[in-house]
LOTOR-996916 format. One record per residue (C-alpha): x, y, z. Coordinates in pm, whole numbers, plus 50000, padded with zeros to 5 digits. Layout:
<nodes>
XYZ/...
</nodes>
This chain:
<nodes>
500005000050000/501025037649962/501565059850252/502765087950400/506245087750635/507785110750836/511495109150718/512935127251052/511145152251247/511095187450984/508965207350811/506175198850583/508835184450303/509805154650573/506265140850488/506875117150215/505165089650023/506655050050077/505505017250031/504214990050309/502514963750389/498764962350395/498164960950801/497184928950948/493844928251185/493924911251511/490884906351751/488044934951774/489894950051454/489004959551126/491344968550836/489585003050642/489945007550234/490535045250283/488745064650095/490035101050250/491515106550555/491285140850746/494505162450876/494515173751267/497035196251435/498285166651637/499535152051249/501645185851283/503365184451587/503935142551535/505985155451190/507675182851396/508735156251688/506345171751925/503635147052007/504855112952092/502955082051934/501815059052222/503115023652262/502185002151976/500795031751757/501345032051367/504015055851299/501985067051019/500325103851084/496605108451053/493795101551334/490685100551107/489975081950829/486685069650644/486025044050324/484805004950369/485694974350555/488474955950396/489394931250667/487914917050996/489514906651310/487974882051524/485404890551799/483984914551533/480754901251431/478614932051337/480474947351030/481344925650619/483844933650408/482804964250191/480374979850432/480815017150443/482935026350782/484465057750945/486775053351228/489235073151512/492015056851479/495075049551662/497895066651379/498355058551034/495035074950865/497495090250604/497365057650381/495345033050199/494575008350443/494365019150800/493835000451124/491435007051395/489764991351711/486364982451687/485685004451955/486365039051771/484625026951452/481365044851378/478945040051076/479135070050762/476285092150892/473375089450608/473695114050300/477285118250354/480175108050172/483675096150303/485015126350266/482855145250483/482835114650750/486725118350715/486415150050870/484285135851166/485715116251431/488955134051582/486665169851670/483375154551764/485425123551995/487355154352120/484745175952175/482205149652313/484705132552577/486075170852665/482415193152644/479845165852744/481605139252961/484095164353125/482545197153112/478795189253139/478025203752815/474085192452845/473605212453159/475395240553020/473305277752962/476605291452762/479795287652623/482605303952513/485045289852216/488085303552086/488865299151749/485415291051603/486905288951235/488905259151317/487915225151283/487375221651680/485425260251671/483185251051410/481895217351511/481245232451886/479055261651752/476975236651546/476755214651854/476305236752151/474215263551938/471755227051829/471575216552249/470045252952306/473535266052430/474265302552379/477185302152229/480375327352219/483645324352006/486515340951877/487705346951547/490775369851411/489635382551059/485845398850921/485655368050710/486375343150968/483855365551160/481315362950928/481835323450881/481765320451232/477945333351258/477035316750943/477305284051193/475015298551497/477155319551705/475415337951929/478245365651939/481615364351728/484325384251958/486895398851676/489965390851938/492095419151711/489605447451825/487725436152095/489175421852451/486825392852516/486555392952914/484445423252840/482485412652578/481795381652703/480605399453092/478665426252908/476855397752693/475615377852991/475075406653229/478035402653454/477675365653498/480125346953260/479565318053068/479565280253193/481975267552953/485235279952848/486665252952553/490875267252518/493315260152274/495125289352346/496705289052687/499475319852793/497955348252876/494465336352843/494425312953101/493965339153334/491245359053078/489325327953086/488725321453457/487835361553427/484935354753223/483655321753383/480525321453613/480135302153956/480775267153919/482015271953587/484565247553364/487605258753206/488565233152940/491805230252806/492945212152451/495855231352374/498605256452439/499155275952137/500655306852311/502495281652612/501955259552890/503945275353133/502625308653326/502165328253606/498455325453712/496455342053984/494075308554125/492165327854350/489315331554094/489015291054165/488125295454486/485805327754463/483785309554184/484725274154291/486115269953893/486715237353769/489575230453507/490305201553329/492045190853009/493125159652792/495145141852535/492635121152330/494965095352162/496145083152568/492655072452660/491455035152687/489395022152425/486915015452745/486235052152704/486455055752397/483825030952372/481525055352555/482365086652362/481475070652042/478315057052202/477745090952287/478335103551924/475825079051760/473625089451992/473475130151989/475965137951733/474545112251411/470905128551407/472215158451396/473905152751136/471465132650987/468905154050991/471025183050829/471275203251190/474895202651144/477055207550892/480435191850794/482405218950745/486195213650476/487735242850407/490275223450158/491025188349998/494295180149863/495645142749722/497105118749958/500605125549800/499945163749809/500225157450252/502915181050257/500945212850081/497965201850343/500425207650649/501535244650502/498105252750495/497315243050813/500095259450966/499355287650761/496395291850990/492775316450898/491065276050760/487265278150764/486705243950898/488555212450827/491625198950561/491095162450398/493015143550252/491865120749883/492885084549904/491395070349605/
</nodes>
């Protein structure tokens, strides 16, 4: 099979296409004919050196893939070869054949092809296991999301905005404004002219929002616990601007704050048995039923992986990069 390597830890250009094996399934596995295969930020920092693949992970980049069932481990009794699959999996989405547990596999949503199921799994397991089984998305009034033009943003406005949750985000640019209400926003904060602790306090009357869902860290750790209200969850995915600062935690105490975090790829498949539960539950009809959206900004060839990573680095995307296997 074709596939994509990462020569040595580099730029974009140390993503290059190679020749292996056809992966082998063992029990509660399926091998996955990939149709297209969708690029995350994580696939960045694994080609840089800066996310570590866990113990008995492919090597291969890519978390997401979708196209039909190819092979069958034992123990799997539900699924026949050709039936049309999506999947989470474990590393090495960036190929024609990809492996994947049983447990992170997930039927195509109806009316939509692989490529827009491609784009699927890593935001909405992310989202679900971080927003709904961490942060109590369901009992949530309002949120707050930075970066609502990103593939994370734009799945939670669809989301939260579809549970009845008022729903605040970010965005640096008029068009990335504008695409950011398009999806149900309740308010789109432009971070370049605005300072969001206000807006965010003057929308909901002093109060604050519930949620706070971060990819930024630095400086707005401490902005975020600003604009939280009693009892309310900061959630943190990422670092962008740092992981290490000086922080004021008093606002923890005054508002009893809760804040949490994870790494998605570390979990146990137990769990990640119950956040795809949880995603064929809610997330499916929604999709189903046209309520959300997939949202690609950009599709490029498998061998075109590099020219996907400059764009994503690039930053300003309107929703999510996929890769074309066949």
């Amino acid at each position: 099979m074709r596939c994509v390597e990462i020569a040595e830890a580099g730029g974009p250009e140390q993503l290059v296409i190679v020749e292996r094996d056809i992966p082998v399934p063992g029990p509660r596995q399926i091998v996955i004919k990939v149709q297209a295969a969708g690029v995350n930020y994580p696939d960045v920092l694994q080609r840089q050196g800066l996310y570590e693949v866990p113990p008995g992970a492919s090597d291969i980049p890519g978390l997401e893939v979708a196209g039909t069932v190819h092979s069958i481990g034992s123990g799997v009794t539900h699924l026949a070869t050709g039936d049309p699959i999506c999947a989470l999996t474990p590393g090495g989405g960036y190929s024609e054949y990809a492996l994947a547990p049983i447990e992170q596999c997930l039927p195509l949503p109806k009316n939509l092809s692989a490529v827009e199921a491609a784009s699927l799994l890593e935001v909405y397991f992310t989202i679900w296991f971080n927003l709904a089984m961490q942060g109590n998305l369901l009992s949530a009034k309002s949120l707050l999301v930075h970066g609502g033009n990103g593939g994370i943003g734009s799945a939670t406005i669809q989301l939260a905005s579809c549970l009845g949750v008022d729903t605040y985000t970010t965005a640096g640019s008029e068009k990335s404004c504008e695409f950011c209400v398009g999806l149900g926003a309740k308010r789109v904060i432009d971070y370049r002219k605005e300072d969001f602790v206000d807006v965010i306090l003057e929308e909901t009357d002093g109060t604050g929002v519930d949620i706070v869902l971060d990819i930024v860290g630095g400086s707005y750790f401490q902005r975020n616990m600003e604009c939280l209200a009693q009892k309310g969850r900061l959630i943190n995915l990422y670092f962008l601007q740092g992981s290490k600062i000086e922080v004021d935690m008093m606002p923890v105490l005054k508002k009893s704050l809760t804040i949490t975090g994870s790494l998605l790829r570390p979990q146990p498949l137990s769990t990640k048995s119950e956040i795809a539960s949880g995603i064929l539950n809610t997330v499916w009809p929604l999709l189903e039923s046209g309520k959300i959206n997939t949202v690609i900004d950009r599709t490029f060839p498998l061998a075109e992986a590099s020219d996907a990573h400059k764009l994503m680095e690039a930053g300003g995307l309107s929703g999510k990069i996929v890769l074309l296997v066949d």
